[in-house]
C-alpha positions in Angstrom: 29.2 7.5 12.7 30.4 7.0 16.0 28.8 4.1 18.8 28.9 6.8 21.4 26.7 9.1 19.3 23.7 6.2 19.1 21.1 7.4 22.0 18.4 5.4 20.7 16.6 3.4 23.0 16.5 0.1 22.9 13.0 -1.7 22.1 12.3 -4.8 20.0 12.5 -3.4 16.8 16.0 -1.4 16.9 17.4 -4.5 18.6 16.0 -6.3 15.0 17.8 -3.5 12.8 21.4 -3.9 14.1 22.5 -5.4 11.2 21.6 -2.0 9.5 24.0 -0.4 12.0 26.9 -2.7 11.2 26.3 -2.5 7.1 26.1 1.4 6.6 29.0 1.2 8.9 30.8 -1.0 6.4 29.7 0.8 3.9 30.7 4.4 4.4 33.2 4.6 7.7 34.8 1.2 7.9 38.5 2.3 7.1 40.4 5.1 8.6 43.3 6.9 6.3 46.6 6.3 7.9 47.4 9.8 10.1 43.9 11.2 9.6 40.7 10.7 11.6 38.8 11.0 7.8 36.5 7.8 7.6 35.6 5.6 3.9 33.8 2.4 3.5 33.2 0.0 0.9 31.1 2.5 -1.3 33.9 4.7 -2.5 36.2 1.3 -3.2 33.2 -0.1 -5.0 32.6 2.9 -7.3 36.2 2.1 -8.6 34.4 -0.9 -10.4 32.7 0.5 -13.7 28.9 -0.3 -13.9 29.1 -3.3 -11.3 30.5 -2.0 -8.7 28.0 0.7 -8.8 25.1 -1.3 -9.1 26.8 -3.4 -6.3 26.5 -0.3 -3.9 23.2 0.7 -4.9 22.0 -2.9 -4.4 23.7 -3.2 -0.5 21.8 0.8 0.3 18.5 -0.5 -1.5 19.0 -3.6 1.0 19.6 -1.6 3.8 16.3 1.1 3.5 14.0 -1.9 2.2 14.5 -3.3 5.9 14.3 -0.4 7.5 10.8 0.0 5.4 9.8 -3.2 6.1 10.0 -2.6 9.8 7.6 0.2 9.9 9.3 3.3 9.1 7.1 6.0 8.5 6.6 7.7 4.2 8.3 10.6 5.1 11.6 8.7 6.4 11.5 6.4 3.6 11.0 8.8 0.8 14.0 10.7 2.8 16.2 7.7 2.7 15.3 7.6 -1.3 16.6 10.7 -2.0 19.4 10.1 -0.4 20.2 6.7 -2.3 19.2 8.7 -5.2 21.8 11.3 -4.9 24.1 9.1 -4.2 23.8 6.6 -6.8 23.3 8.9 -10.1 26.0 11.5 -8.6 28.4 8.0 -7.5 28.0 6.7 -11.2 29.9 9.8 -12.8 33.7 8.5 -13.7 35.9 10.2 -11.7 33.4 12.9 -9.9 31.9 10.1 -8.6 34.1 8.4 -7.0 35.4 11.5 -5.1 31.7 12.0 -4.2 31.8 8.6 -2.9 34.3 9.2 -0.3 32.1 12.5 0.9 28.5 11.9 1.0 27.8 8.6 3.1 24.2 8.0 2.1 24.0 4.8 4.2 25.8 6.6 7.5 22.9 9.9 6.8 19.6 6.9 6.5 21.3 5.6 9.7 21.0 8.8 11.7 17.5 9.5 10.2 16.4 5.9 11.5 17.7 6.7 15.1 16.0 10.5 15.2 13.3 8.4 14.0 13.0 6.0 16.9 14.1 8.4 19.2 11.1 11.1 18.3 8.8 7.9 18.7 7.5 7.7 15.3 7.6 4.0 14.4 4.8 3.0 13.0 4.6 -1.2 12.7 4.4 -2.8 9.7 5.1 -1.2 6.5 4.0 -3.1 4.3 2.4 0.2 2.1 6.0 1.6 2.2 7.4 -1.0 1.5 5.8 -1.6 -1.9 6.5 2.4 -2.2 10.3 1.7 -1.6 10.6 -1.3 -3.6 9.2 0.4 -6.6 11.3 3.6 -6.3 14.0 1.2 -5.9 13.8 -0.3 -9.3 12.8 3.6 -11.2 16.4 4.3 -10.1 17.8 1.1 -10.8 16.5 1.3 -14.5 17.5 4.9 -14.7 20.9 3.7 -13.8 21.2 0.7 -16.5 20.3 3.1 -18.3 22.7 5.5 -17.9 25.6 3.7 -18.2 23.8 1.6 -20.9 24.3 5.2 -22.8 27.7 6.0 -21.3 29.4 2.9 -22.8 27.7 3.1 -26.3 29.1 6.6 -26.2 32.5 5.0 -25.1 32.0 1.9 -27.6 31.2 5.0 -30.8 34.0 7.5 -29.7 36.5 5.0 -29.9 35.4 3.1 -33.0 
């Protein structure tokens, strides 16, 4: 995501969600590849680290879309962003697949440019505190679904080599 791509305008509560800005940044297009103009974050180097640095990942994206729910984003953006997390974190959590995927799919850098089409079309709606209750529990149906998951992956590990 380049800065000269961000046409938002500035009003009170974009100014509040920089920080949202600078993490999915981080997260997905922090690096450059030596020669290349191809763009990683911390995600992919993350998803090298079995189970935690997974849930490390989804934990910095949940982060990111509860403040971004919390400052009135509308359902429809949230839900959105969700899916996206979603996607990203059951797809991510595949050994070797998943990390590959990583390096491709930038969840964080796509719920940034939803966020800015969002201000930009003049949809914000105030506090979200309804959505925000929505996101949160979503939130923790994935995370359980993905303790779960790898909860299964390593007793399949732990019985395939014992």
């Amino acid at each position: 995501m380049a800065h000269e791509n961000l046409r938002y305008t500035r009003t009170p509560q974009t100014e509040r969600l920089k920080w949202v800005n600078y993490m999915a940044r981080m997260m997905d297009n922090q690096f450059t590849f030596p020669g290349t103009k191809f763009r990683f974050g911390l995600d992919p180097i993350l998803g090298l680290l079995p189970v935690a640095g997974d849930l490390a990942s989804f934990a910095m994206s949940a982060t990111i879309i509860l403040t971004i729910a919390r400052h009135g984003a509308s359902g429809k953006l949230v839900v959105l962003m969700l899916i996206n997390l979603a996607i990203d974190t059951v797809v991510g959590s595949v050994p070797i697949l998943g990390n590959i995927f990583d390096f491709a799919f930038k969840a964080n850098e796509r719920n940034v440019r939803l966020l800015h089409r969002h201000y930009e079309e003049g949809k914000y709606q105030g506090s979200g505190k309804g959505i925000l209750i929505m996101a949160i529990v979503s939130i923790l149906v994935v995370l359980m679904l993905l303790l779960w998951a790898m909860w299964e992956l390593i007793e399949w590990l732990y019985q395939l080599i014992f």
